[in-house]
C-alpha positions in Angstrom: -199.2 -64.9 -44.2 -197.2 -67.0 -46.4 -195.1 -65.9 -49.1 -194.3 -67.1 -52.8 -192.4 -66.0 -55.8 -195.0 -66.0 -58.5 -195.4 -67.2 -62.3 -196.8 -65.0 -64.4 -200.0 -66.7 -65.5 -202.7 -65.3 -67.9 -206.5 -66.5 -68.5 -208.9 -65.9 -71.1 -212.6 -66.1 -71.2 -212.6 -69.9 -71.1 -210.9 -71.6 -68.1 -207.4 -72.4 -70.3 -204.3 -70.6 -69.4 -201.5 -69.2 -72.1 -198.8 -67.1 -72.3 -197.1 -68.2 -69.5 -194.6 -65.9 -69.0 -191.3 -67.2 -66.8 -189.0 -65.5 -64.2 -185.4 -64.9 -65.1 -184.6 -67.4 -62.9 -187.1 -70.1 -63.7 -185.5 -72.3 -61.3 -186.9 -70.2 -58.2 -190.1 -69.7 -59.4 -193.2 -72.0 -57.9 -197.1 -71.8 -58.5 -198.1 -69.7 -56.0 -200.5 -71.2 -53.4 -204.3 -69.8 -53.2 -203.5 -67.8 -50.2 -206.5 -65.8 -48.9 -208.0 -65.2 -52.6 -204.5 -64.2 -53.5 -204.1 -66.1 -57.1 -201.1 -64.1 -58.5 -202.4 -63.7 -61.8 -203.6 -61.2 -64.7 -206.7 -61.9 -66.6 -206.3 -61.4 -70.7 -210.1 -59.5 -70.6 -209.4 -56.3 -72.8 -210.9 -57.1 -76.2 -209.4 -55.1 -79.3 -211.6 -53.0 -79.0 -211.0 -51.6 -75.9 -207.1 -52.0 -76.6 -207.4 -49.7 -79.4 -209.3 -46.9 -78.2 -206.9 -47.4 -75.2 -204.3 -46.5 -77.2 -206.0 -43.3 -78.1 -206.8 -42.6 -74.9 -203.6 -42.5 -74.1 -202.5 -39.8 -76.9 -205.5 -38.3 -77.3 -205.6 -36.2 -73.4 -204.3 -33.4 -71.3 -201.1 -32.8 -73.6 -203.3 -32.2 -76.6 -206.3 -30.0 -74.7 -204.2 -28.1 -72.4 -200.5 -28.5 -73.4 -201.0 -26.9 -76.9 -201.9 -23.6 -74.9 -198.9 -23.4 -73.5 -196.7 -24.6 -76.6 -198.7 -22.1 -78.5 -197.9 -19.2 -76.3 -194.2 -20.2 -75.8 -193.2 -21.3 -79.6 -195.9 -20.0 -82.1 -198.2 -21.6 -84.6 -195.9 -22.5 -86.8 -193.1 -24.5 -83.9 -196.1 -26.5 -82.5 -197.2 -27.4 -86.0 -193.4 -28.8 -87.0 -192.8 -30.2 -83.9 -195.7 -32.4 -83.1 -195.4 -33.6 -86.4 -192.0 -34.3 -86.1 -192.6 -36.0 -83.0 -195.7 -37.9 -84.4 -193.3 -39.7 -86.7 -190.7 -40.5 -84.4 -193.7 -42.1 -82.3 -195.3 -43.9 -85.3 -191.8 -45.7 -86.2 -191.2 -46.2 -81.9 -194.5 -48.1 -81.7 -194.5 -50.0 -84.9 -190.9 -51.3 -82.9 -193.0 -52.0 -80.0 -195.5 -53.8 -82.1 -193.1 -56.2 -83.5 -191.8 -57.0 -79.3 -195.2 -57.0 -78.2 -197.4 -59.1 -80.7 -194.0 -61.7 -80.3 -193.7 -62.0 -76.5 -196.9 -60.6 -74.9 -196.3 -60.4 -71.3 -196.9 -57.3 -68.8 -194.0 -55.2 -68.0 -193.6 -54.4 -72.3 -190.5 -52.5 -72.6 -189.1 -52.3 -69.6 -189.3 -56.5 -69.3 -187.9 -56.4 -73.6 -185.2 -53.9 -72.6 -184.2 -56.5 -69.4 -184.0 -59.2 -71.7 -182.5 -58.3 -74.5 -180.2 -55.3 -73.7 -179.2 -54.9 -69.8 -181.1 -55.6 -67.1 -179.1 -52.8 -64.8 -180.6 -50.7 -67.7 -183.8 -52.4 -67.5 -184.6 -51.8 -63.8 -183.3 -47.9 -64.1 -185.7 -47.5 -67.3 -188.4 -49.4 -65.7 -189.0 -47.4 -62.0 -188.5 -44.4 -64.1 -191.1 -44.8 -66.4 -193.2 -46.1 -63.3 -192.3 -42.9 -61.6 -193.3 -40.9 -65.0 -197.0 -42.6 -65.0 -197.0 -41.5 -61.1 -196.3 -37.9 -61.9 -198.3 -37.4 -65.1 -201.4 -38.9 -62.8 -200.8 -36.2 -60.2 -200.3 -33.8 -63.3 -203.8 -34.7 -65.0 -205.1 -34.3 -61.3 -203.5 -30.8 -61.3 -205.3 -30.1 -65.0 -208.5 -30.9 -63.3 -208.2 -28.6 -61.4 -207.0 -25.8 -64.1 -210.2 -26.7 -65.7 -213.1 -27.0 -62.8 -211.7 -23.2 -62.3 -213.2 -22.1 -65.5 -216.2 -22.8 -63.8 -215.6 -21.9 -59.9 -213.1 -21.4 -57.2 -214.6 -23.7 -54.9 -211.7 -25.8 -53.2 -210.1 -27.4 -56.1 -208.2 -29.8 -54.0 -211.8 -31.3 -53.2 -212.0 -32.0 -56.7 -208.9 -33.7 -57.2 -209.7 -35.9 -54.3 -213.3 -36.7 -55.5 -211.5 -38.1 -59.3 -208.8 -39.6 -57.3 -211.1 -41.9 -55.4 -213.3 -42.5 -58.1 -210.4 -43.8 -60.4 -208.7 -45.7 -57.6 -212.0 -47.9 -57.2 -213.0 -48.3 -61.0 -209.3 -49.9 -61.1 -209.5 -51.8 -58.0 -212.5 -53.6 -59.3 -211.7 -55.8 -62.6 -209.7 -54.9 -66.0 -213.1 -55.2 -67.4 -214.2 -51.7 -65.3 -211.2 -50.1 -66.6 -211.1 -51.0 -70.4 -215.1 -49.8 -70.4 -214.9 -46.5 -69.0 -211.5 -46.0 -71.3 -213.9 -47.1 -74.2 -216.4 -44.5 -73.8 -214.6 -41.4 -73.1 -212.3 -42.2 -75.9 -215.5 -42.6 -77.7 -216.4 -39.3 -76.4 -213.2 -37.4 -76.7 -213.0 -38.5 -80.6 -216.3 -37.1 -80.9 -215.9 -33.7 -79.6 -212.6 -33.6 -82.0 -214.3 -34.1 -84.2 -217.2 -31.5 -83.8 -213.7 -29.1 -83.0 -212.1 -29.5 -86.5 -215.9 -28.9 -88.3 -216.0 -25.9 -86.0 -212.4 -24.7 -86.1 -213.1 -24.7 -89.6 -215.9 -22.7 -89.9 -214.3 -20.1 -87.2 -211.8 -19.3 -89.3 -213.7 -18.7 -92.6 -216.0 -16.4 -90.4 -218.7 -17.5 -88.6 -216.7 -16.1 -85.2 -217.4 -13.1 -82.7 -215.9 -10.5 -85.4 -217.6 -12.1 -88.5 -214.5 -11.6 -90.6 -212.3 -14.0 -92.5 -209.5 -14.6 -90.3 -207.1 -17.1 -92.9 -204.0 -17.2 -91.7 -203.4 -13.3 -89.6 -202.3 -15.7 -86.8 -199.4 -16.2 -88.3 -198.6 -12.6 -89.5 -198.9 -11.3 -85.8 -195.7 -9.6 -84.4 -193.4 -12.3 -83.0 -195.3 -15.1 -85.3 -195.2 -18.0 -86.6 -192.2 -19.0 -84.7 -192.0 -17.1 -81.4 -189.0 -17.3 -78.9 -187.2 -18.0 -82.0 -185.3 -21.1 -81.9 -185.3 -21.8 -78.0 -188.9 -21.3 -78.2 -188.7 -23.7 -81.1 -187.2 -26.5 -79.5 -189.2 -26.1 -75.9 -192.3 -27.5 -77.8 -190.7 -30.6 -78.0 -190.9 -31.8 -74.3 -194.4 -30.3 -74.6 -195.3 -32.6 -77.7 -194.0 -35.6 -76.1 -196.2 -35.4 -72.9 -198.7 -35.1 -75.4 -198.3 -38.2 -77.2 -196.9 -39.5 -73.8 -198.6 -43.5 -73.0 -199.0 -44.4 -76.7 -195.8 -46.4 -75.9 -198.2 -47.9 -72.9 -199.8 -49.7 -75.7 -197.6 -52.8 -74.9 -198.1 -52.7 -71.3 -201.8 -54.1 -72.1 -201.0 -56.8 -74.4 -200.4 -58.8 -71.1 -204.2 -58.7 -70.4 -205.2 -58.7 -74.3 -207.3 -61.4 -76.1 -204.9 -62.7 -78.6 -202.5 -60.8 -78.7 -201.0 -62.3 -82.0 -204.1 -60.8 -83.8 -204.9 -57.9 -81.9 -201.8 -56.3 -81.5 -200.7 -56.0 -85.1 -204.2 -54.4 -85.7 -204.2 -51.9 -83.4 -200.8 -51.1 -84.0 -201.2 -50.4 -87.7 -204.6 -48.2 -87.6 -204.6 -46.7 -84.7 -201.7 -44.2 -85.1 -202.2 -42.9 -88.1 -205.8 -42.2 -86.8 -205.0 -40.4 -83.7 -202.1 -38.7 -85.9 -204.7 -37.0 -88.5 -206.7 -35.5 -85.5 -203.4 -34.1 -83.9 -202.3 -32.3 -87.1 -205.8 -30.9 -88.3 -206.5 -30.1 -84.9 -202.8 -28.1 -83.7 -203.2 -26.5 -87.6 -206.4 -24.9 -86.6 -205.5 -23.8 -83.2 -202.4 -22.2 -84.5 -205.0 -20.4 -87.3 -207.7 -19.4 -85.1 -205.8 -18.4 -81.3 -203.4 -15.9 -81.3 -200.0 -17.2 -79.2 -200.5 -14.2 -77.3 -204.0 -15.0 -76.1 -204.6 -13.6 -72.4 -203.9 -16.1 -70.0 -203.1 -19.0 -72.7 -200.3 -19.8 -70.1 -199.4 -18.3 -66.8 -198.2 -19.4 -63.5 -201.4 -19.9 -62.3 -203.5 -20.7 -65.0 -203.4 -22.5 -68.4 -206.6 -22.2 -71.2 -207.7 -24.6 -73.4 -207.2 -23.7 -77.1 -210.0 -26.0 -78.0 -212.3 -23.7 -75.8 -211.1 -20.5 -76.7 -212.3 -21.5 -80.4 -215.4 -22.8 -79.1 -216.1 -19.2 -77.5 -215.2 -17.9 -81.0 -218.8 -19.6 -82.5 -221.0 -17.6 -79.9 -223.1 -20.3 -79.0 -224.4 -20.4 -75.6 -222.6 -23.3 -73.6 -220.0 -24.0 -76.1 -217.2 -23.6 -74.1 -218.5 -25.1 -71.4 -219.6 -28.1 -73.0 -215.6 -27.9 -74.7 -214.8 -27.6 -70.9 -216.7 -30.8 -69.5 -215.1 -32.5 -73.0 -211.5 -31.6 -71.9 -212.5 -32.4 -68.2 -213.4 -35.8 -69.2 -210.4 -36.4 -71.2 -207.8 -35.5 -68.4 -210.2 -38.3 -66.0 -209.4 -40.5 -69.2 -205.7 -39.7 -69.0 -205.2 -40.3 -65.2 -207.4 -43.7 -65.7 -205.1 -44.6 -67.6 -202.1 -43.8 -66.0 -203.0 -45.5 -63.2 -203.5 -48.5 -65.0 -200.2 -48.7 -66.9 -198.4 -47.6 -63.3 -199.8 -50.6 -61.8 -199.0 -53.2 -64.3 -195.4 -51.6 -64.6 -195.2 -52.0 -60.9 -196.4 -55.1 -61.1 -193.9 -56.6 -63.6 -190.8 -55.0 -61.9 -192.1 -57.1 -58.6 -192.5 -60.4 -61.1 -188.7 -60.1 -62.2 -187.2 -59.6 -58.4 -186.7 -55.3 -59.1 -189.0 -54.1 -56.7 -190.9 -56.1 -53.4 -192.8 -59.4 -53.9 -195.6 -57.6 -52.1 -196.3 -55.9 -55.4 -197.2 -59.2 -57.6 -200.1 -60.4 -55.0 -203.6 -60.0 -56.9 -206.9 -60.4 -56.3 -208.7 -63.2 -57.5 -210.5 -60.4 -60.8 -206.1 -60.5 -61.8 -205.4 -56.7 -59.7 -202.5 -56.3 -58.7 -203.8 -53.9 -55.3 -200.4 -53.1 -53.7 -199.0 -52.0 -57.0 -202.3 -49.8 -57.8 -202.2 -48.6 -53.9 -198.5 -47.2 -54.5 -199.2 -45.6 -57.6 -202.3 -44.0 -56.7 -200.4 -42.7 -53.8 -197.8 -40.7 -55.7 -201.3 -38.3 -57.1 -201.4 -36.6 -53.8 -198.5 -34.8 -54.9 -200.9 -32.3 -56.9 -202.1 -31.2 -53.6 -198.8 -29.0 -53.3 -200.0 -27.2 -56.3 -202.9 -25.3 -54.1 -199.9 -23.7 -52.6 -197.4 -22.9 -55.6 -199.7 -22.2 -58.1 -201.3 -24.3 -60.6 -200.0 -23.6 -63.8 -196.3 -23.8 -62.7 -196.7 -27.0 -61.3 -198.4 -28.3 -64.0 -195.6 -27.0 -66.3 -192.8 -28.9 -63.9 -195.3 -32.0 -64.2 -195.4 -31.6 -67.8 -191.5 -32.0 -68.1 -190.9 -34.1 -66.1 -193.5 -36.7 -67.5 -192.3 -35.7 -71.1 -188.4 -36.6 -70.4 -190.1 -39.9 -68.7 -191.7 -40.7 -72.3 -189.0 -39.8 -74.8 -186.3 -41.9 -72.4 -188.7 -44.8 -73.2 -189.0 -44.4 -76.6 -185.1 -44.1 -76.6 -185.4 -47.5 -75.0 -187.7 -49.1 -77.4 -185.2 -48.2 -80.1 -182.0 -49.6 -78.0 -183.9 -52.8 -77.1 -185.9 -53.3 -80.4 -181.8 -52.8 -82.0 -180.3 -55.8 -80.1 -183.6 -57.7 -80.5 -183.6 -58.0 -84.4 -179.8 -58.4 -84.0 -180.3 -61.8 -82.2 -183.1 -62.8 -84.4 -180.9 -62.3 -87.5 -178.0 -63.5 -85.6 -179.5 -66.9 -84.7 -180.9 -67.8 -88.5 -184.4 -67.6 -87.0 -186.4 -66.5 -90.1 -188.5 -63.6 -90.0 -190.9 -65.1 -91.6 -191.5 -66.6 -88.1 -192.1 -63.3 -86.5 -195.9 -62.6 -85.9 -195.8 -59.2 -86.9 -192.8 -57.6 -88.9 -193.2 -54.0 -90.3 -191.2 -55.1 -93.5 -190.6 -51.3 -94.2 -188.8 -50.1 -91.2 -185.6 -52.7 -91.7 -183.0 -52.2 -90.8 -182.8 -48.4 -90.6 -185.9 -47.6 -87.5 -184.1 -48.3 -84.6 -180.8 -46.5 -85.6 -183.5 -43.5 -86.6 -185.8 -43.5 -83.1 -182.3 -44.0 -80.9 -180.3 -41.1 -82.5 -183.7 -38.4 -82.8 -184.5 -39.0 -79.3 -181.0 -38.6 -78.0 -181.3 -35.1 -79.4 -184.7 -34.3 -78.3 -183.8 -34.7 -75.0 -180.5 -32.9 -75.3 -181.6 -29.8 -77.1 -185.4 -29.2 -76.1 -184.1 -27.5 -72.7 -182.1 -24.7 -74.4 -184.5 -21.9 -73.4 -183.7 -22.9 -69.6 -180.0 -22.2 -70.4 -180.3 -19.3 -72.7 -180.4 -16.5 -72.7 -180.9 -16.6 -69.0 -180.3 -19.7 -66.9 -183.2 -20.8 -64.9 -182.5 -23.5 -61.9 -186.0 -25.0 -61.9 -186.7 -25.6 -65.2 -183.6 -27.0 -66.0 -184.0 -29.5 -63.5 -186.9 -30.2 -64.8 -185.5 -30.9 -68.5 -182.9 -32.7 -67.2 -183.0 -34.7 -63.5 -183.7 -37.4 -65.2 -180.8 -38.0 -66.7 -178.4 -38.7 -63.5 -181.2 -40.6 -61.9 -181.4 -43.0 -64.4 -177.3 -43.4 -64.5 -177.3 -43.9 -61.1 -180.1 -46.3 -60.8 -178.0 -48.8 -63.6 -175.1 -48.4 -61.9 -176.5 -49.0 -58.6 -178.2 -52.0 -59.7 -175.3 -53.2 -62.0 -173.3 -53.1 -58.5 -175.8 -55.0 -56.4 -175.8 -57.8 -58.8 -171.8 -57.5 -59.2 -171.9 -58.3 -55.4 -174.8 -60.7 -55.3 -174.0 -63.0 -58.1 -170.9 -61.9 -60.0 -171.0 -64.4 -62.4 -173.8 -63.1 -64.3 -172.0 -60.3 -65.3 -169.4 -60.5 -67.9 -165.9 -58.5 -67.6 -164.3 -56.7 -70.8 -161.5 -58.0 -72.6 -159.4 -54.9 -72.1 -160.5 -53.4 -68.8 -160.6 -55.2 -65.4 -162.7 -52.9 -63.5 -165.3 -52.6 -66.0 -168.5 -54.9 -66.7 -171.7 -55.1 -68.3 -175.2 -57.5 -67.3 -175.7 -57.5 -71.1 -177.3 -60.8 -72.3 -175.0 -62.6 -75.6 -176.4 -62.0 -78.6 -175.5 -65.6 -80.0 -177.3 -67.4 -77.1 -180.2 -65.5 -75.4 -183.4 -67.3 -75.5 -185.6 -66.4 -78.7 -188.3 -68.8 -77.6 -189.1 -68.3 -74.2 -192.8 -65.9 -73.5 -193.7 -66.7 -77.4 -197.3 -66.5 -77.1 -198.9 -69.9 -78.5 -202.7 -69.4 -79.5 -205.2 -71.0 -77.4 -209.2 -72.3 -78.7 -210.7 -69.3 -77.9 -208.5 -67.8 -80.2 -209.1 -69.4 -83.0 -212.8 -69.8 -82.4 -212.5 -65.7 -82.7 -211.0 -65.5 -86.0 -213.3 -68.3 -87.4 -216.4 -66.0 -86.1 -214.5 -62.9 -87.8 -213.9 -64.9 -91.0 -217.2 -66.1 -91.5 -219.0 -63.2 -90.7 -216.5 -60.6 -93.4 -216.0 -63.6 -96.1 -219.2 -65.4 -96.3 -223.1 -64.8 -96.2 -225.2 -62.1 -97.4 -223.6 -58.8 -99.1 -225.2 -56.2 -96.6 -223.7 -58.4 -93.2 -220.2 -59.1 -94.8 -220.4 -55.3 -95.4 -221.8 -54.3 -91.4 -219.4 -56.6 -90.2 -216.3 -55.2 -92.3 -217.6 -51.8 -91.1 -217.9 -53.1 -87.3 -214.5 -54.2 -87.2 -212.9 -51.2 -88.9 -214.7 -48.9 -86.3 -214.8 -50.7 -83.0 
């Protein structure tokens, strides 16, 4: 079969191509021949409103339905309260960065391809296959949680489960980005529901309509041991637990590759949907603390973990509540590794594009999917069948931090790349007035704020592996990531070194040292700028007309349509 370096290549609804985005070495790059239906390119099908209640999807999952147990038993109500706040904000701040890359250069890949261009590509490569190896683990962990859960109900083989989601998911993203973005669409839909319907019930629980039929107010946090428990190492361990939770809402770029204009959409979804999915994480963690006790039987074990959200549902004594809770969680983790597998692929996908992983990875089909790339991610899940063996809960624990330490080195990236990228701007006399989206309020003090949190997050979250005994395994799984991703730059910066050494540039005072960073004063500004195509504007003409014009009652449906959907 023949072989070709590919060009990125995007299509909308209508037959015209855009946002063509170019190799690092353009010069090598060649249209890629139609070579037994291989095409070599992604389709830009996922409408805003899929995107956004992608981006939910990807907050709103197994971190918040089964990870609170566990950071409620190990830190208290009042630590997971602080800390997944604290955390929220850090993430609001890291995505409105990632909003500002990714409504200005489009392209699949997101941070990883930003942090390539603009800051190192050593770096790049290392952050890149790490993240890739983070979506790969947390889709064997939500595999793992399905299992956790389908145990509420019976014992029967839970590996058979696992298998039966696996293979479902593996062929709803095999078929077209279209499948995908649906079935993301309506669980989100469904997961937002049931959150709802928790928070009304929470409520009510703790005023008194419960088992007991007493007022229970805040006693939850009066318990022995409460509200912070483990004192401060128990504090700071919630931390890796609140970043898996709001793990993949940095895989909000990773879609605007396949997004109908982006230019538009991105900004949009950027600015609502945060503070959205931040209001249901705060009301929702502040009545879990108030209504479960930390030490709840079984809230977190080595071989089991409980969902908060049903243990309140039991508390209302209807019949079926916590199982329908159950099925809701259940359908969220299915949501979660969905998605997971999706952002593995394209991140797979983009390393292949910019000649950091086999060519073998960038052939599509001729729907835009990338099959190698989604068969190697998909493959990593079958690590969750060891879990039959070890023990659930543990493993989904080691999961847990693994995929959380995955997340918060990406957001540390975001803030490193998104630093050197308003550097250049500035630095060049571009205007930012040219900049499709600019969150005026975050200059020039955000990235200085997301690098330096995030640094200590990572640093300080493990102290309860160190202190006040030292445990082996859990400190590796705090901190392996670390000399991984040191190596993997250096071992990159040296194959470059060897293969081309004059892209590399040497210090002025040291001989032996060099850096693959890109000049400040000459890197290209320009190149993957998304230019609007017609279908694009015939969209914002429909939306104009239909919000600004016409009859009252339709301006105000449509207003409420758009706001909603």
């Amino acid at each position: 079969m023949a072989t070709y370096e590919p060009e990125i290549k995007y299509q909308s609804d209508s037959k015209s191509e855009s946002g063509v985005v170019k190799d690092e070495e353009p010069t090598e790059v060649s249209t890629p021949p139609q070579v037994n239906g291989i095409d070599g390119k992604l389709h830009r099908e996922l409408s805003a409103r899929q995107v956004q209640m992608i981006a939910i999807a990807g907050t709103i999952g197994t971190g918040l339905f089964l990870g609170t147990g566990s950071s409620l038993a190990q830190g208290g109500p009042a630590s997971i309260l602080i800390c997944y706040t604290i955390v929220g904000f850090i993430v609001y701040v890291t995505l409105l960065l990632l909003g500002e890359l990714g409504t200005q250069y489009p392209v699949t890949g997101s941070f990883g391809h930003y942090c390539t261009r603009f800051f190192s590509p050593s770096y790049g490569f290392a952050l890149t296959w790490n993240y890739w190896g983070g979506r790969a683990i947390s889709l064997a962990g939500d595999l793992v949680s399905a299992q956790l859960i389908m145990s509420y109900w019976t014992e029967w083989n839970p590996w058979a489960v696992a298998l039966l989601f696996w293979v479902f998911l593996v062929m709803i993203n095999a078929i077209h980005v279209k499948a995908y973005g649906e079935l993301e669409y309506w669980l989100s839909s469904l997961k937002i529901v049931a959150i709802v319907i928790f928070i009304i019930v929470g409520v009510i629980v703790n005023v008194g309509v419960n088992h007991e039929h007493r007022y229970i107010g805040g006693e939850n946090w009066r318990l022995p041991g409460a509200p912070f428990v483990g004192g401060f190492g128990g504090f700071l361990s919630v931390f890796v637990t609140a970043s898996f939770a709001y793990g993949s809402t940095e895989s909000l770029g990773i879609t605007a590759g396949e997004t109908k204009n982006p230019s538009r959409n991105m900004p949009r979804v950027v600015k609502f949907v945060f503070w959205r999915v931040l209001i249901f994480y705060v009301l929702s963690i502040l009545l879990i603390g108030l209504n479960v006790p930390y030490n709840y039987p079984n809230l977190s074990t080595r071989s089991a973990i409980t969902s908060p959200f049903a243990i309140v549902f039991e508390e209302v004594g209807a019949v079926g509540a916590a199982s329908f809770m159950n099925t809701v969680v259940l359908t969220s983790v299915v949501s979660a590794a969905n998605h997971n597998i999706y952002a593995g692929t394209r991140v797979i996908y983009g390393l292949a594009v910019v000649k950091q992983a086999p060519r073998i990875f960038t052939r599509t089909t001729k729907n835009g999917i990338p099959i190698p790339a989604l068969v190697l991610t998909s493959s990593v899940s079958m690590l969750c069948f060891g879990s039959s063996y070890i023990g659930n809960g543990l493993v989904w624990e080691w999961l847990k931090n693994l995929t959380g330490v995955s997340v918060q080195i990406a957001w540390l990236s975001i803030g490193i790349t998104s630093w050197r990228f308003r550097k250049a701007w500035v630095r060049q006399g571009r205007p930012l007035e040219e900049m499709k989206f600019r969150a005026k309020w975050t200059w020039p003090w955000a990235p200085a704020f997301v690098v330096i949190s995030v640094i200590v997050l990572i640093l300080v979250q493990g102290w309860h592996s160190i202190y006040p005994n030292f445990v082996v395994v859990d400190f590796v799984s705090f901190y392996i990531e670390l000399p991984i991703m040191a190596i993997m730059t250096l071992a990159w910066l040296f194959i470059k070194r060897r293969r081309n050494p004059d892209s590399l540039q040497t210090s002025r005072t040291k001989t032996f040292w060099y850096t693959d960073m890109p000049d400040l004063d000459t890197m290209d500004l320009h190149e993957d700028e998304y230019k609007e195509v017609e279908d694009d504007i015939i969209e914002d003409e429909k939306r104009a007309q239909r919000t600004k014009y016409g009859n009252f009652v339709f301006r105000v449906l449509w207003r409420s349509y758009y706001w909603v959907a």
